[in-house]
C-alpha positions in Angstrom: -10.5 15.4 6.8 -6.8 16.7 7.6 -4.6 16.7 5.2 -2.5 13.3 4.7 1.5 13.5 6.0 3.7 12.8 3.0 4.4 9.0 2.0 8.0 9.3 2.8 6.9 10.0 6.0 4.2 7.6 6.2 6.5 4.9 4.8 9.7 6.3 7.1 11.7 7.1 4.0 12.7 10.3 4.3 16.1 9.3 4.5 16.0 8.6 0.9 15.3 12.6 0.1 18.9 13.9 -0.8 19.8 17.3 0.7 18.5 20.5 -0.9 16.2 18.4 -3.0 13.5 20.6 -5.0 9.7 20.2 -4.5 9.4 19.1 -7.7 12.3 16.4 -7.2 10.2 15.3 -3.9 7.8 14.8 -5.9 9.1 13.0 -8.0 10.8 10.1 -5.6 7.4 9.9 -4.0 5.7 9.2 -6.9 8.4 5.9 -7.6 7.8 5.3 -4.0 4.2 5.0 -4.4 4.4 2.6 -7.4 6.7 0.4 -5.3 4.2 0.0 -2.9 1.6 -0.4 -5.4 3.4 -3.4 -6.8 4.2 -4.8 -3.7 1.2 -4.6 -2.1 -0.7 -6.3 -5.8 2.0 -8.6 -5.1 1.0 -9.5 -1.6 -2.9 -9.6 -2.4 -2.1 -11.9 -5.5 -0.4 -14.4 -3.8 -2.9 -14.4 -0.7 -5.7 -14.5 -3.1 -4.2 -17.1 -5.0 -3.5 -19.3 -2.0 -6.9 -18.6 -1.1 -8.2 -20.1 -4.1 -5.8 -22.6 -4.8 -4.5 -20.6 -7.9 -0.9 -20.3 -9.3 0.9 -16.9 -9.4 1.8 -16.0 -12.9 4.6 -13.4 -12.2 3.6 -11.4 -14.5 2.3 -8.0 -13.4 -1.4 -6.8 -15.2 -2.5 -10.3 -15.9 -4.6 -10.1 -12.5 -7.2 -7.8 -13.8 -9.4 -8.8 -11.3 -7.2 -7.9 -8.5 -6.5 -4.8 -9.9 -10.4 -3.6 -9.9 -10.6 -5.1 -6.6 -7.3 -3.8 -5.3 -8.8 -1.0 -2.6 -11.7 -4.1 -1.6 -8.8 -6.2 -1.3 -7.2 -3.8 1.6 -10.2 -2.8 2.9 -10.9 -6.3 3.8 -7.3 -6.7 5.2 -8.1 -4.0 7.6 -11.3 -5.3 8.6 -9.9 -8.9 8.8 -7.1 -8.0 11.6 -10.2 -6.5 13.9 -8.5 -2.9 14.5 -11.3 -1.8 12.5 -14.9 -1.4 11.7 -16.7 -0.4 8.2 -17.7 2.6 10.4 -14.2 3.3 11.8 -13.0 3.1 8.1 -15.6 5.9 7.2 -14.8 8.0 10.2 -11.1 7.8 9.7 -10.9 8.8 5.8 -13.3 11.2 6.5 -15.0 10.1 2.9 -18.8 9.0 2.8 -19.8 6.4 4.0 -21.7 5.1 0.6 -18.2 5.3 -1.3 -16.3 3.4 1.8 -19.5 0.7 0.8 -18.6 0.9 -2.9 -15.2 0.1 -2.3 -16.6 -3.0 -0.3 -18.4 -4.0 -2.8 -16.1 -3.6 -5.7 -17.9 -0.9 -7.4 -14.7 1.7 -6.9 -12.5 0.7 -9.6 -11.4 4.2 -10.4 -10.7 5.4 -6.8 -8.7 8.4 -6.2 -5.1 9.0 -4.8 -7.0 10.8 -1.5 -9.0 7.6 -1.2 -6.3 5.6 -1.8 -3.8 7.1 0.6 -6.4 6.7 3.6 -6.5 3.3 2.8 -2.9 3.0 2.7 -2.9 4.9 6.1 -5.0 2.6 7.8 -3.8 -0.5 6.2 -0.1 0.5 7.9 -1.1 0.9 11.3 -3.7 -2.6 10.8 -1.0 -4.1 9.4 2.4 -2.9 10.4 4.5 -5.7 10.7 4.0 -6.0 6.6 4.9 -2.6 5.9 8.3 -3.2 7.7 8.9 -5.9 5.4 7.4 -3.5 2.3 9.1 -0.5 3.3 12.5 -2.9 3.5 11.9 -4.2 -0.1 10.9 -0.8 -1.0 14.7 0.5 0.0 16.6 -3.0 -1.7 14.9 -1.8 -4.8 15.6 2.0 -4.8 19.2 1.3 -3.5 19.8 -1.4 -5.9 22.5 -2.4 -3.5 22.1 -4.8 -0.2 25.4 -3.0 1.1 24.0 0.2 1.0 21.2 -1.0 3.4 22.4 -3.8 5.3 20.7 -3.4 8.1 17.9 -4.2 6.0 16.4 -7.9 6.7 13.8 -9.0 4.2 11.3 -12.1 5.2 8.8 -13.7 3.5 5.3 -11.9 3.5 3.3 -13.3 6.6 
């Protein structure tokens, strides 16, 4: 398994990294970066899982337990869903066994780890890129705190 690119890179937000930032500072604005995402992609699964099931959206972020044990199933099934992918490419591409790609399936992984979950995050972006345009736009707004400082930035409504 090669080693995974950094997630300013996956997300195309390098720009964000000021000049003559330190590792540790990197470090830093990736891990904010990373629960962004997190919180906007619970956010997406929430509100598709409660329009699946003809639930309200409470808002409120934790009160989904649920989704949050199923979170990695949720993607994986994302990824299978738009037909790019295969259980078998997903087990080839992270590189990870094949009965721990199956566990995630099934919704035995609810403790997964950040390798795991980057490989899912990986593959979920190139299944789904048109929603991580809109992620990684939301993902600036919040970071920025100011629509002037990125108004080139268009945000839609999740797909």
């Amino acid at each position: 398994m090669s080693s995974p690119q950094s997630l300013l890179s996956l997300l195309r937000l390098k720009f964000l990294v000021p000049d003559g930032a330190t590792k540790s500072e990197i470090r830093l604005l990736e891990a904010e970066i990373t629960a962004h995402l997190v919180d906007e992609l619970m956010d997406f699964f929430e509100s598709k899982y409660c329009a699946k099931n003809g639930l309200y959206k409470t808002g409120k972020k934790g009160e989904s337990v649920m989704l949050d044990v199923n979170f990695l199933k949720e993607m994986l099934r994302d990824i299978l869903i738009t037909g790019e992918y295969t259980l078998d490419g997903v087990v080839s591409y992270t590189g990870y066994h094949e009965d721990t790609i199956h566990a995630v399936a099934a919704g035995l992984n609810a403790n997964p780890s950040f390798s795991l979950f980057y490989r899912f995050v990986e593959l979920h972006r190139f299944a789904r890129r048109d929603l991580y345009e809109v992620l990684r736009k939301k993902i600036c707004l919040r970071l920025l705190q100011s629509e002037d400082k990125v108004s080139d930035l268009n945000i839609e409504i999740y797909a």
